[in-house]
mmCIF file of the N, C-alpha and C atoms, coordinates in Angstrom:
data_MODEL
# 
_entry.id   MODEL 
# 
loop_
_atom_site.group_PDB 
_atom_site.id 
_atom_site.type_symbol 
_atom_site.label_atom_id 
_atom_site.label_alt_id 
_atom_site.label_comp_id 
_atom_site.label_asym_id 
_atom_site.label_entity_id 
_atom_site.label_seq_id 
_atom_site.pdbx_PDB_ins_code 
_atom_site.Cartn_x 
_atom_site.Cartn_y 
_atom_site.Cartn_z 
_atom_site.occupancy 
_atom_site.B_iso_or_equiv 
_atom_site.pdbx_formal_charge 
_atom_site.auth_seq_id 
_atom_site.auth_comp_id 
_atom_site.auth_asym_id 
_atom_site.auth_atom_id 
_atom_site.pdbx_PDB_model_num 
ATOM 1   N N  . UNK A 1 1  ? -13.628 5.379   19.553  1.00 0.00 ? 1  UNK A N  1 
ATOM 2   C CA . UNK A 1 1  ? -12.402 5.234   20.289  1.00 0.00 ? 1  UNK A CA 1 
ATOM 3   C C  . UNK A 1 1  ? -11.212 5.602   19.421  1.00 0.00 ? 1  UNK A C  1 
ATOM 4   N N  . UNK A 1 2  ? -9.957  5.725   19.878  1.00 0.00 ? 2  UNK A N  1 
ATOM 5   C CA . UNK A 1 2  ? -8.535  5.765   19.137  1.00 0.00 ? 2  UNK A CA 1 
ATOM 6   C C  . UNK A 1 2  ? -8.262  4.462   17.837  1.00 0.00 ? 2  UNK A C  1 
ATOM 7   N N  . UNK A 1 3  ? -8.066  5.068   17.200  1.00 0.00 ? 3  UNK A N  1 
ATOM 8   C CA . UNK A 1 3  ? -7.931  4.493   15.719  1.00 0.00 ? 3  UNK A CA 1 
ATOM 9   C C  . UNK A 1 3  ? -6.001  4.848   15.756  1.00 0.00 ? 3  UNK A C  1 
ATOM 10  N N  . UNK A 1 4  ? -5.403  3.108   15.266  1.00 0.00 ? 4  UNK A N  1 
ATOM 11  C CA . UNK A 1 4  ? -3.821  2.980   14.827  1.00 0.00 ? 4  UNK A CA 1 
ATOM 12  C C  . UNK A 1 4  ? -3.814  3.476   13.176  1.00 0.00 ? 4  UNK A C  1 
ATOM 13  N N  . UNK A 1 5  ? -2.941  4.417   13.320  1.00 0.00 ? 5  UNK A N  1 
ATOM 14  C CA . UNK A 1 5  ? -2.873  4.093   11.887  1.00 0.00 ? 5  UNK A CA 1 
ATOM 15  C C  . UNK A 1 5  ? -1.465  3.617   11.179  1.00 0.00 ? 5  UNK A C  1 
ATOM 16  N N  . UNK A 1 6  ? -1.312  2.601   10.747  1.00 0.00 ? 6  UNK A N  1 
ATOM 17  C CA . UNK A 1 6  ? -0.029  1.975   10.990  1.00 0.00 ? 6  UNK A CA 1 
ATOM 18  C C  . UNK A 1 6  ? 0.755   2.995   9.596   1.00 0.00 ? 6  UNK A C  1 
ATOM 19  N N  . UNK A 1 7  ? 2.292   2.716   9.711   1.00 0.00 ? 7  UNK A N  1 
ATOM 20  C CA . UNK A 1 7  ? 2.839   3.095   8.343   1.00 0.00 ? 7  UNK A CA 1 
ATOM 21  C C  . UNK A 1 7  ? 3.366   1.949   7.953   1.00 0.00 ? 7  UNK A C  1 
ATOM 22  N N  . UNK A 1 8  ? 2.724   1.243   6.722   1.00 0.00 ? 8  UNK A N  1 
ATOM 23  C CA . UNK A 1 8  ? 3.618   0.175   6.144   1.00 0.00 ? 8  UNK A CA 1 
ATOM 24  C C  . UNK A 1 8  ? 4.603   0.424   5.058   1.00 0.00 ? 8  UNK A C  1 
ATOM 25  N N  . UNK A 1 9  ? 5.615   -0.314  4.887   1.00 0.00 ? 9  UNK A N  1 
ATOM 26  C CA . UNK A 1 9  ? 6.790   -0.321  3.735   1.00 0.00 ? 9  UNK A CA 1 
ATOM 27  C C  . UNK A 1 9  ? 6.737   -1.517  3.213   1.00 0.00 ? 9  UNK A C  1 
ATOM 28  N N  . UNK A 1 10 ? 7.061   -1.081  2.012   1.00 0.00 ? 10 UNK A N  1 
ATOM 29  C CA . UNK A 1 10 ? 7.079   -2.678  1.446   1.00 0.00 ? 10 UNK A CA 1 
ATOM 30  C C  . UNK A 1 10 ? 8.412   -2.556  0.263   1.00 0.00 ? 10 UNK A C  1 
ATOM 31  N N  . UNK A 1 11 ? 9.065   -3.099  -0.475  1.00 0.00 ? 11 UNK A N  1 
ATOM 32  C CA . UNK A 1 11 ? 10.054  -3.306  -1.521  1.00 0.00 ? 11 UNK A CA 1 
ATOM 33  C C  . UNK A 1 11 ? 9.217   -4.182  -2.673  1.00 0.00 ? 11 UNK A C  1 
ATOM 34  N N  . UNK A 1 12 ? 9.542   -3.570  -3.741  1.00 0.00 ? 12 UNK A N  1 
ATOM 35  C CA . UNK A 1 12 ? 9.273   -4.075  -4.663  1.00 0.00 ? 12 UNK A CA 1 
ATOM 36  C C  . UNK A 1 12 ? 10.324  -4.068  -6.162  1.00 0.00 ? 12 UNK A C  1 
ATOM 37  N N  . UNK A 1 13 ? 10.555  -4.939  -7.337  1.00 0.00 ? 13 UNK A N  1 
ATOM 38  C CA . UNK A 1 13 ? 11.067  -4.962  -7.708  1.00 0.00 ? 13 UNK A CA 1 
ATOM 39  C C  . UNK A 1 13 ? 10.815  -4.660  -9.126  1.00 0.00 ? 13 UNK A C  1 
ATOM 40  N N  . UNK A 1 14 ? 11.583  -4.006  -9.963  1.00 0.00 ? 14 UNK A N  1 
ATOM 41  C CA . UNK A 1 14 ? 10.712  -3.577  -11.602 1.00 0.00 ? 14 UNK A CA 1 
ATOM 42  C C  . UNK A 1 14 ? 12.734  -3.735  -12.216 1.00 0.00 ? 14 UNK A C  1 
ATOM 43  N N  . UNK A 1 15 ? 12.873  -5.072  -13.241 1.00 0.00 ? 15 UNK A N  1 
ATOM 44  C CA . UNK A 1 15 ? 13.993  -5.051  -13.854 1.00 0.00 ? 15 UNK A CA 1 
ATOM 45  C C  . UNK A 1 15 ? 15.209  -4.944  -12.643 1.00 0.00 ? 15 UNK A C  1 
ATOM 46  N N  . UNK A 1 16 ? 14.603  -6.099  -12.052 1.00 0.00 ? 16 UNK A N  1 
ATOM 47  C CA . UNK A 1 16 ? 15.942  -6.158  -10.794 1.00 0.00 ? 16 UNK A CA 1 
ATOM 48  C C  . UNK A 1 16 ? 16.482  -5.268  -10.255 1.00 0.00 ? 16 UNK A C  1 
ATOM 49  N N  . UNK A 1 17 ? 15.362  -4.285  -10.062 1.00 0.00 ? 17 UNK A N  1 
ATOM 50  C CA . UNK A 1 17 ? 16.406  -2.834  -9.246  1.00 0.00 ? 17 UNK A CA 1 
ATOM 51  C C  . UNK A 1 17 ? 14.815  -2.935  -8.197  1.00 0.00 ? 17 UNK A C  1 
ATOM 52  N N  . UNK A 1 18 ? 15.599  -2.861  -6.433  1.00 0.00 ? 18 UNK A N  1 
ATOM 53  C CA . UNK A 1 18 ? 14.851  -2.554  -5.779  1.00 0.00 ? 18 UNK A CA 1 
ATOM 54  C C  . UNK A 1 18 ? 14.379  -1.476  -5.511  1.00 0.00 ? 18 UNK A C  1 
ATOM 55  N N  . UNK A 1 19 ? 13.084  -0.715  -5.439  1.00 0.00 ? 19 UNK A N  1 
ATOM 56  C CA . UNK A 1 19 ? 12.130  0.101   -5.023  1.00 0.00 ? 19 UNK A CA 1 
ATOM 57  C C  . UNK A 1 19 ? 11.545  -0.191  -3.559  1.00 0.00 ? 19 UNK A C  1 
ATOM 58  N N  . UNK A 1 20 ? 11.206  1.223   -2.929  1.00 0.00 ? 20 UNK A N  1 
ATOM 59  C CA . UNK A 1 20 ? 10.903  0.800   -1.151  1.00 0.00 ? 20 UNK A CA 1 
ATOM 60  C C  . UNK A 1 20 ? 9.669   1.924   -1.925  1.00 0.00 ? 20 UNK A C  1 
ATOM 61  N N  . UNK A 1 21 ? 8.432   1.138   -1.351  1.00 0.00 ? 21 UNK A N  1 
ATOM 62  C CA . UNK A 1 21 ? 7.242   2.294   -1.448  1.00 0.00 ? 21 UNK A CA 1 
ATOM 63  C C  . UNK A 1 21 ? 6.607   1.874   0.034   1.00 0.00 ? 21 UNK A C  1 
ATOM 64  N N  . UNK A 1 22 ? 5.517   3.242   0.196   1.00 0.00 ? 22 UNK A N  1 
ATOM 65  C CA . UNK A 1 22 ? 4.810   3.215   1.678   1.00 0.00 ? 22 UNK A CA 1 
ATOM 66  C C  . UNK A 1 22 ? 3.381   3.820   1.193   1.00 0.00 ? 22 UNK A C  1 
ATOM 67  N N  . UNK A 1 23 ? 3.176   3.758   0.142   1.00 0.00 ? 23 UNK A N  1 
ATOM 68  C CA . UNK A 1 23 ? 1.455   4.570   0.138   1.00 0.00 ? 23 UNK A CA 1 
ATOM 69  C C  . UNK A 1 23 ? 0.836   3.163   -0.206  1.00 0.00 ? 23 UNK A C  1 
ATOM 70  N N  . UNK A 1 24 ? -0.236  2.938   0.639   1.00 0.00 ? 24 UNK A N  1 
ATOM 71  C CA . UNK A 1 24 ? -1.391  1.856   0.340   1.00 0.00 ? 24 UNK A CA 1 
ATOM 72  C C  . UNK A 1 24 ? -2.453  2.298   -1.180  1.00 0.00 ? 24 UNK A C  1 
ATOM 73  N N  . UNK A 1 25 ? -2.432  3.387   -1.197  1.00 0.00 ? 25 UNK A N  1 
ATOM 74  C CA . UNK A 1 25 ? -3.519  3.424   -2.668  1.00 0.00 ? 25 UNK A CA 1 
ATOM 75  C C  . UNK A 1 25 ? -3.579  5.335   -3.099  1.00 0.00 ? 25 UNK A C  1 
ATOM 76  N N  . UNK A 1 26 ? -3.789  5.364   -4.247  1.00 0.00 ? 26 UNK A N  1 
ATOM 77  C CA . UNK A 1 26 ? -3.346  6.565   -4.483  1.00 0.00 ? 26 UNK A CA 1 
ATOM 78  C C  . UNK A 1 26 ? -4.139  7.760   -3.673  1.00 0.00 ? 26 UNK A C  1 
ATOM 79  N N  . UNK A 1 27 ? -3.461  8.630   -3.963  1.00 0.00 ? 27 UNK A N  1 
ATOM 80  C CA . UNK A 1 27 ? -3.680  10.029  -2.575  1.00 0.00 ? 27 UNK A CA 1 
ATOM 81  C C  . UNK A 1 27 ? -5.356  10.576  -3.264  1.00 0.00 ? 27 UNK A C  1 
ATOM 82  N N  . UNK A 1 28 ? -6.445  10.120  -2.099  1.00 0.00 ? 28 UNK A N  1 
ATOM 83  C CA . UNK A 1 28 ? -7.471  10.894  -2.488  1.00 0.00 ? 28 UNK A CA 1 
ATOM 84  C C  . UNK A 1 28 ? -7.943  11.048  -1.074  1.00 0.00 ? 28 UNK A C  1 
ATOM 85  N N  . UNK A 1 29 ? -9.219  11.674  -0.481  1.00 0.00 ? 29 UNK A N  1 
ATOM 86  C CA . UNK A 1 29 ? -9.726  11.510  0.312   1.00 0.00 ? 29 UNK A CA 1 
ATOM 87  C C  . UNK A 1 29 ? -9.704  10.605  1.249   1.00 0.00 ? 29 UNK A C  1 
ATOM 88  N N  . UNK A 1 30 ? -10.125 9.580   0.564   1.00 0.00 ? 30 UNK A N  1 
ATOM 89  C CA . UNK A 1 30 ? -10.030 8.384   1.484   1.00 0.00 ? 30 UNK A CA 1 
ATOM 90  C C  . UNK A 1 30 ? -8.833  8.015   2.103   1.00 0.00 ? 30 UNK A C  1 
ATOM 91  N N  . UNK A 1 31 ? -7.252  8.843   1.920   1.00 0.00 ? 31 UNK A N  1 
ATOM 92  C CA . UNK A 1 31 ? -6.009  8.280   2.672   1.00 0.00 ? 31 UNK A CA 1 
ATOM 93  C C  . UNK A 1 31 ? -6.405  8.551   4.158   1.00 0.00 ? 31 UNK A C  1 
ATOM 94  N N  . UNK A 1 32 ? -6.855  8.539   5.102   1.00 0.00 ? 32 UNK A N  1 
ATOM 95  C CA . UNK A 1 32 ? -6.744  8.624   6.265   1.00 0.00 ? 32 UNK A CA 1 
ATOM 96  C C  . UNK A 1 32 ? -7.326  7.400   6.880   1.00 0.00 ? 32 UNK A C  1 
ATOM 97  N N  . UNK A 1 33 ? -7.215  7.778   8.554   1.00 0.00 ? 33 UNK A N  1 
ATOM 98  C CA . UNK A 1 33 ? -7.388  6.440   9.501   1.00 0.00 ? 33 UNK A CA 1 
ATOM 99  C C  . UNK A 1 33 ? -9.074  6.746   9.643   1.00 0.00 ? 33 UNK A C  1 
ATOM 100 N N  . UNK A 1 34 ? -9.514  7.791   9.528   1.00 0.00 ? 34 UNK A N  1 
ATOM 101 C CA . UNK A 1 34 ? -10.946 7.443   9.701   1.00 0.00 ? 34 UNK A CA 1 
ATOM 102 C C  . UNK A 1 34 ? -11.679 6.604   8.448   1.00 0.00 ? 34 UNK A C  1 
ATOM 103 N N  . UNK A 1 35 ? -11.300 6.648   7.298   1.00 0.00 ? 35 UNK A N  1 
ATOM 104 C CA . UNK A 1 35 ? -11.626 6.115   6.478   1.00 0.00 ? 35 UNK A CA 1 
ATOM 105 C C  . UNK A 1 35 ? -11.821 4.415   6.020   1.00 0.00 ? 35 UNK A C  1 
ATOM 106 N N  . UNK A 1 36 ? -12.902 3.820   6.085   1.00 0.00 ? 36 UNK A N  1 
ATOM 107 C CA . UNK A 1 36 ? -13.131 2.419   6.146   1.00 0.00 ? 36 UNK A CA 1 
ATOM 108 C C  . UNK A 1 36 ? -12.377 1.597   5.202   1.00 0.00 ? 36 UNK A C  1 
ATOM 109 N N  . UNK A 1 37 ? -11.969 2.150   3.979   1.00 0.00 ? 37 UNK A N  1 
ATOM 110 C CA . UNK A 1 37 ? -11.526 1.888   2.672   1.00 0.00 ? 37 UNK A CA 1 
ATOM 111 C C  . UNK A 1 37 ? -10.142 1.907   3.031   1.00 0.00 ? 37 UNK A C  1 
ATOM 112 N N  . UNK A 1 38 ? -9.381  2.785   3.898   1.00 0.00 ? 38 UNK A N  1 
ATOM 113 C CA . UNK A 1 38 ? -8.262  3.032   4.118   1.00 0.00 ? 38 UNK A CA 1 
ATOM 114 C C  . UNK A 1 38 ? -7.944  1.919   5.036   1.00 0.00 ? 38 UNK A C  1 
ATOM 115 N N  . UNK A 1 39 ? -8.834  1.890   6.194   1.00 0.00 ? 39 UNK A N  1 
ATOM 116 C CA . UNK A 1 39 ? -8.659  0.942   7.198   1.00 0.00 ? 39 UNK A CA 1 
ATOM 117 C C  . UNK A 1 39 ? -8.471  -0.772  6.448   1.00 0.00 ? 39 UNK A C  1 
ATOM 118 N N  . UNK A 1 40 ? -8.914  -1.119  5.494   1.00 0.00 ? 40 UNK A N  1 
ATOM 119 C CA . UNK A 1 40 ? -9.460  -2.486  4.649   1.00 0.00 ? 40 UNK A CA 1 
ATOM 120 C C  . UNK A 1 40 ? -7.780  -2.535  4.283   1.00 0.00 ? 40 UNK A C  1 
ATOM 121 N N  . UNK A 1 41 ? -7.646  -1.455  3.361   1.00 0.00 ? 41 UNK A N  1 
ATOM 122 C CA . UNK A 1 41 ? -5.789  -1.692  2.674   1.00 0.00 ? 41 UNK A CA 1 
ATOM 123 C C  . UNK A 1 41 ? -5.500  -2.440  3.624   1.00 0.00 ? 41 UNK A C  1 
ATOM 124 N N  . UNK A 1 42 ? -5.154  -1.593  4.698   1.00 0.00 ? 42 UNK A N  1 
ATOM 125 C CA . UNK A 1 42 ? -4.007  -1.140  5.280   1.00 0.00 ? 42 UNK A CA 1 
ATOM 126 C C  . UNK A 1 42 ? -4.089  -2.886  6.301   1.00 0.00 ? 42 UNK A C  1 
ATOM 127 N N  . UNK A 1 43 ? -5.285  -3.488  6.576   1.00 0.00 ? 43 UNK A N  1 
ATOM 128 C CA . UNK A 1 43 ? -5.540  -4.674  7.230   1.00 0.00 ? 43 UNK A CA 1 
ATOM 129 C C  . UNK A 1 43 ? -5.144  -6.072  6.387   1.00 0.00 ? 43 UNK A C  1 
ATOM 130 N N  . UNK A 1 44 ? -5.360  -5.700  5.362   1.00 0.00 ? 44 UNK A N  1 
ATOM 131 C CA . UNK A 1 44 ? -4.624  -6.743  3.943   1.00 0.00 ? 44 UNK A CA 1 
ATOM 132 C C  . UNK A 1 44 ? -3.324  -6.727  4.146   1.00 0.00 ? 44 UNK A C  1 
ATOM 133 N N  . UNK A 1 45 ? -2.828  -5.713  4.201   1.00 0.00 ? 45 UNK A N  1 
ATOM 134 C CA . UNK A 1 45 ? -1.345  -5.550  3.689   1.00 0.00 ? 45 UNK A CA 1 
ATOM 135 C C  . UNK A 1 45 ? -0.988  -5.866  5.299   1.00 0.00 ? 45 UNK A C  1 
ATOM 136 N N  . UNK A 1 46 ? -1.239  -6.078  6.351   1.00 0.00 ? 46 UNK A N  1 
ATOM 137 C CA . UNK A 1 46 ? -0.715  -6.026  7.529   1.00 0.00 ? 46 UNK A CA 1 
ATOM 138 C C  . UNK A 1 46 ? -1.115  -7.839  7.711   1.00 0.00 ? 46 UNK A C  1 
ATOM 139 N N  . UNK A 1 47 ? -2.225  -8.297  7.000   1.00 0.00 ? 47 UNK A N  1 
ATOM 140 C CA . UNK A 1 47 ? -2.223  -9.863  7.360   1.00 0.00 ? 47 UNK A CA 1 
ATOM 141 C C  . UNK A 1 47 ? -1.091  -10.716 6.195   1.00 0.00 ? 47 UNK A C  1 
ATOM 142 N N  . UNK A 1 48 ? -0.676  -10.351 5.034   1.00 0.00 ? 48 UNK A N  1 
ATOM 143 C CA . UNK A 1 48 ? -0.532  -10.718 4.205   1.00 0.00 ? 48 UNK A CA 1 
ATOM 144 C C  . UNK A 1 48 ? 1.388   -11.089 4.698   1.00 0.00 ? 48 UNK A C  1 
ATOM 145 N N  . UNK A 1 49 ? 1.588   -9.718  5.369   1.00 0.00 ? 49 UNK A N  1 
ATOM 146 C CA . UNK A 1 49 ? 2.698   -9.738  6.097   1.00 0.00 ? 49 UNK A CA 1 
ATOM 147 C C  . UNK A 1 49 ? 3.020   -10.868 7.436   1.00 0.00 ? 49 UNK A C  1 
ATOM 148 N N  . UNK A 1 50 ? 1.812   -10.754 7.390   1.00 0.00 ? 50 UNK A N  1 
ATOM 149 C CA . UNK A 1 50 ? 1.821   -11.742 9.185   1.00 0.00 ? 50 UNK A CA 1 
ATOM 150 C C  . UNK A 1 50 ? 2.143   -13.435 8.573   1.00 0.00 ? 50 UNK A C  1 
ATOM 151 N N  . UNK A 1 51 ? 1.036   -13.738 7.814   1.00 0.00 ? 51 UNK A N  1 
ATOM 152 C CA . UNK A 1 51 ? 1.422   -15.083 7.402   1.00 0.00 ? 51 UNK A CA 1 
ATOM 153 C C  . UNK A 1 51 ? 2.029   -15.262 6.059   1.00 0.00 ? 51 UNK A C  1 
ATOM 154 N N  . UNK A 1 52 ? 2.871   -14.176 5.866   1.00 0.00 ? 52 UNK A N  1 
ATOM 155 C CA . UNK A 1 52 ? 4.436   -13.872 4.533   1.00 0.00 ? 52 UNK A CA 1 
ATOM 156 C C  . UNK A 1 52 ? 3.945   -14.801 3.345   1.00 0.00 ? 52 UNK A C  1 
ATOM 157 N N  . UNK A 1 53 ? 3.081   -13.443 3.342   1.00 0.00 ? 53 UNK A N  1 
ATOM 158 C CA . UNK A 1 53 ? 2.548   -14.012 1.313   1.00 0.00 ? 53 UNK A CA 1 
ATOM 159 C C  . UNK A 1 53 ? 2.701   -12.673 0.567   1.00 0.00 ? 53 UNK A C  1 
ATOM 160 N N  . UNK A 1 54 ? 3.171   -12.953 -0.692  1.00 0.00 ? 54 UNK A N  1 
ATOM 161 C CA . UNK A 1 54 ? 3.214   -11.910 -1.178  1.00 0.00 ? 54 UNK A CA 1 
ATOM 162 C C  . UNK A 1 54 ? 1.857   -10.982 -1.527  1.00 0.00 ? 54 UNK A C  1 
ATOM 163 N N  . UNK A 1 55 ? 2.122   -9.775  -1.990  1.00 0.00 ? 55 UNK A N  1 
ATOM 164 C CA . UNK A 1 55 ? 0.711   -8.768  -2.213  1.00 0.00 ? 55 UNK A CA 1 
ATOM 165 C C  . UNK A 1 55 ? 1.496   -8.154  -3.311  1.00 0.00 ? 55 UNK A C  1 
ATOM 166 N N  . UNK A 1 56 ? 0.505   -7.791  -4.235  1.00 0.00 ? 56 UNK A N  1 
ATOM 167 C CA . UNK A 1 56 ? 0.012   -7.090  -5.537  1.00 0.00 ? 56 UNK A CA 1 
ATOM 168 C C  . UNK A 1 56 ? 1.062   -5.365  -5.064  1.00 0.00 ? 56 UNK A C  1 
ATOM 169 N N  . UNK A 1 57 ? 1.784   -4.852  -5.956  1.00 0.00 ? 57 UNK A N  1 
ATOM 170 C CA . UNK A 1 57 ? 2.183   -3.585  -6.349  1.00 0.00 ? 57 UNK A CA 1 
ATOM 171 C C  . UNK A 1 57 ? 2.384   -3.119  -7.278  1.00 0.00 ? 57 UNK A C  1 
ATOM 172 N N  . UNK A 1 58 ? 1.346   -1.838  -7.656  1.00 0.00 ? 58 UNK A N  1 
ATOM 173 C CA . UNK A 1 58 ? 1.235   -1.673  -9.089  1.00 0.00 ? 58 UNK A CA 1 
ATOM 174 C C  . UNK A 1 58 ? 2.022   0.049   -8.943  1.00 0.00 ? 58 UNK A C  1 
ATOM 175 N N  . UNK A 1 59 ? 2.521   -0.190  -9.953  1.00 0.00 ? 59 UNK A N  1 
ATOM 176 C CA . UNK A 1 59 ? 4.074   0.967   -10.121 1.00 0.00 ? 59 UNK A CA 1 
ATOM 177 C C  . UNK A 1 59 ? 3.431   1.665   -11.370 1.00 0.00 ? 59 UNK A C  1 
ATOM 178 N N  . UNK A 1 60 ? 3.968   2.911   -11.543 1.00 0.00 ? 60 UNK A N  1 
ATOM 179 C CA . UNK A 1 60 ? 3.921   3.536   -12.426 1.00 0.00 ? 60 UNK A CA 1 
ATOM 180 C C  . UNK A 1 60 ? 4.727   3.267   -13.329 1.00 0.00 ? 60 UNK A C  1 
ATOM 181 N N  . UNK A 1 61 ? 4.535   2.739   -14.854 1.00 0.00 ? 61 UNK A N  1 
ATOM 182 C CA . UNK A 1 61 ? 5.826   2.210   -16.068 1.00 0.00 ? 61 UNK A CA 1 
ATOM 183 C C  . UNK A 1 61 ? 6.541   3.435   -16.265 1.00 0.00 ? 61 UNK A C  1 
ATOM 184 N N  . UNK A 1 62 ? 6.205   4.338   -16.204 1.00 0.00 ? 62 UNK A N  1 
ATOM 185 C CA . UNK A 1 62 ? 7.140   6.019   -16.406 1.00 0.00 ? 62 UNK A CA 1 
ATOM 186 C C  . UNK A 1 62 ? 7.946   6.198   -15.473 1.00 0.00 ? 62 UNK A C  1 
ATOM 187 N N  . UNK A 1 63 ? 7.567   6.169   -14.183 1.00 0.00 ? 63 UNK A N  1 
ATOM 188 C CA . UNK A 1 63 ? 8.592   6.111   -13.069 1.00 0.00 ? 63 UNK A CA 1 
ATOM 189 C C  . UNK A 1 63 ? 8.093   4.970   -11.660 1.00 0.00 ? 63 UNK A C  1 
ATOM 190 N N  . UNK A 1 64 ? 8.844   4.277   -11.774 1.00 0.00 ? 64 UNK A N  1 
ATOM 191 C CA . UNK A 1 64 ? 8.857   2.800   -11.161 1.00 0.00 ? 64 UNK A CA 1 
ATOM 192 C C  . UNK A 1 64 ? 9.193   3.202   -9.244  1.00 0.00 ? 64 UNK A C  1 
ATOM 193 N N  . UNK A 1 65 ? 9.522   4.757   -9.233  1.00 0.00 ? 65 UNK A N  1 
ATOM 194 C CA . UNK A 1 65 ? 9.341   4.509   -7.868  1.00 0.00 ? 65 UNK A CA 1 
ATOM 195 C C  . UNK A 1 65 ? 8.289   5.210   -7.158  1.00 0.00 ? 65 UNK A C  1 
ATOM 196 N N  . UNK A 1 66 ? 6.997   5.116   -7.950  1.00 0.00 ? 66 UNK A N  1 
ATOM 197 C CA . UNK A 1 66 ? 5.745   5.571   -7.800  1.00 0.00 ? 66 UNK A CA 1 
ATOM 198 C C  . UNK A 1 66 ? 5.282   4.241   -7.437  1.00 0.00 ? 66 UNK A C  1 
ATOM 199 N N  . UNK A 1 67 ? 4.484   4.335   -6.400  1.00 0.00 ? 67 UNK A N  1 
ATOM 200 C CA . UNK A 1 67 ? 3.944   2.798   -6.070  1.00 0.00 ? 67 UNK A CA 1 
ATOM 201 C C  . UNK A 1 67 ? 2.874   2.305   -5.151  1.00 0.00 ? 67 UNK A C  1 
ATOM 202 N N  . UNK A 1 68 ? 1.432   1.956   -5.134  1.00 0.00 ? 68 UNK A N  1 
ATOM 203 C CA . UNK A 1 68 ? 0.691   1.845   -4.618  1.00 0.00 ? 68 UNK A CA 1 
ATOM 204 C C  . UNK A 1 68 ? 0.671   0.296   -4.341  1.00 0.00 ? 68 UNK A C  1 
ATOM 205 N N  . UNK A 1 69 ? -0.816  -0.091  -3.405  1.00 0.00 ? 69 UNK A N  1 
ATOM 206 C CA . UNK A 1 69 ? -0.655  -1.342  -2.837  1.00 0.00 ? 69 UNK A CA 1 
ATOM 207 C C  . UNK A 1 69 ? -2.427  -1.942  -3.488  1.00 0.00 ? 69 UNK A C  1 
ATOM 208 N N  . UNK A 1 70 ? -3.297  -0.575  -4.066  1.00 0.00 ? 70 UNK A N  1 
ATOM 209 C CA . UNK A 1 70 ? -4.489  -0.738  -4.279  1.00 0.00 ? 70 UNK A CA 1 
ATOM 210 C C  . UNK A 1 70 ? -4.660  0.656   -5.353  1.00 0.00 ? 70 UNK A C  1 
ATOM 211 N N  . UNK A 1 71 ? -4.861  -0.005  -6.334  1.00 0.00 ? 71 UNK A N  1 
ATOM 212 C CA . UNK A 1 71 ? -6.028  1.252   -7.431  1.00 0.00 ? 71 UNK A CA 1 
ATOM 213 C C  . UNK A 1 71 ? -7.004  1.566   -7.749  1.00 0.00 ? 71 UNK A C  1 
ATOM 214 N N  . UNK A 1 72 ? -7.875  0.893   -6.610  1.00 0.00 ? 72 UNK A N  1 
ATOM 215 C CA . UNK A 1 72 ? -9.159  1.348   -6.972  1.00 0.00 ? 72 UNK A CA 1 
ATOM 216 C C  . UNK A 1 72 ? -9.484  2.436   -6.109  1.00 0.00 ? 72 UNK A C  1 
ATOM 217 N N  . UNK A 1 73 ? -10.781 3.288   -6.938  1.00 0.00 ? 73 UNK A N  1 
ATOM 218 C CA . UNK A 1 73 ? -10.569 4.428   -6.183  1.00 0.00 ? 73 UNK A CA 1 
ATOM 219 C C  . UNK A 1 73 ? -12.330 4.130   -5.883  1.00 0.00 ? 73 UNK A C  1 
ATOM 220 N N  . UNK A 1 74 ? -12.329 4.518   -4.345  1.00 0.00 ? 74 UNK A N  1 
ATOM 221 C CA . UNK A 1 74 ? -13.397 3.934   -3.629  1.00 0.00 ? 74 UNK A CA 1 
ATOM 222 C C  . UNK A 1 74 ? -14.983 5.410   -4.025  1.00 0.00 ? 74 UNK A C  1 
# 
């Protein structure tokens, strides 16, 4: 059937300067909606929001407005 594929945003902060990132995990294959691994992020980061808990964002220390939500690469 039809698969959502949502776009999430999130803000994050590195030395009190806000950052807005939107990629769930770095760009490989697996970024799409058919993808089970993709689908898992993207369901974390959408419950985590629902009952407002924070979630994990790991930034690049070289440039801080590089920013994923997951690094493992499946």
């Amino acid at each position: 059937g039809p698969r959502l594929w949502p776009k999430i945003q999130y803000i994050y902060q590195v030395f009190d300067k806000d950052f807005y990132g939107e990629y769930l995990f770095l760009d490989t294959s697996h970024n799409n909606p058919n993808s089970k691994y993709a689908r898992k992020i993207a369901y974390r980061a959408a419950m985590a929001y629902e009952d407002d808990v924070d979630i994990d964002v790991f930034y690049n220390p070289n440039k801080p407005q590089q920013a994923v939500l997951d690094v493992t690469i499946p």
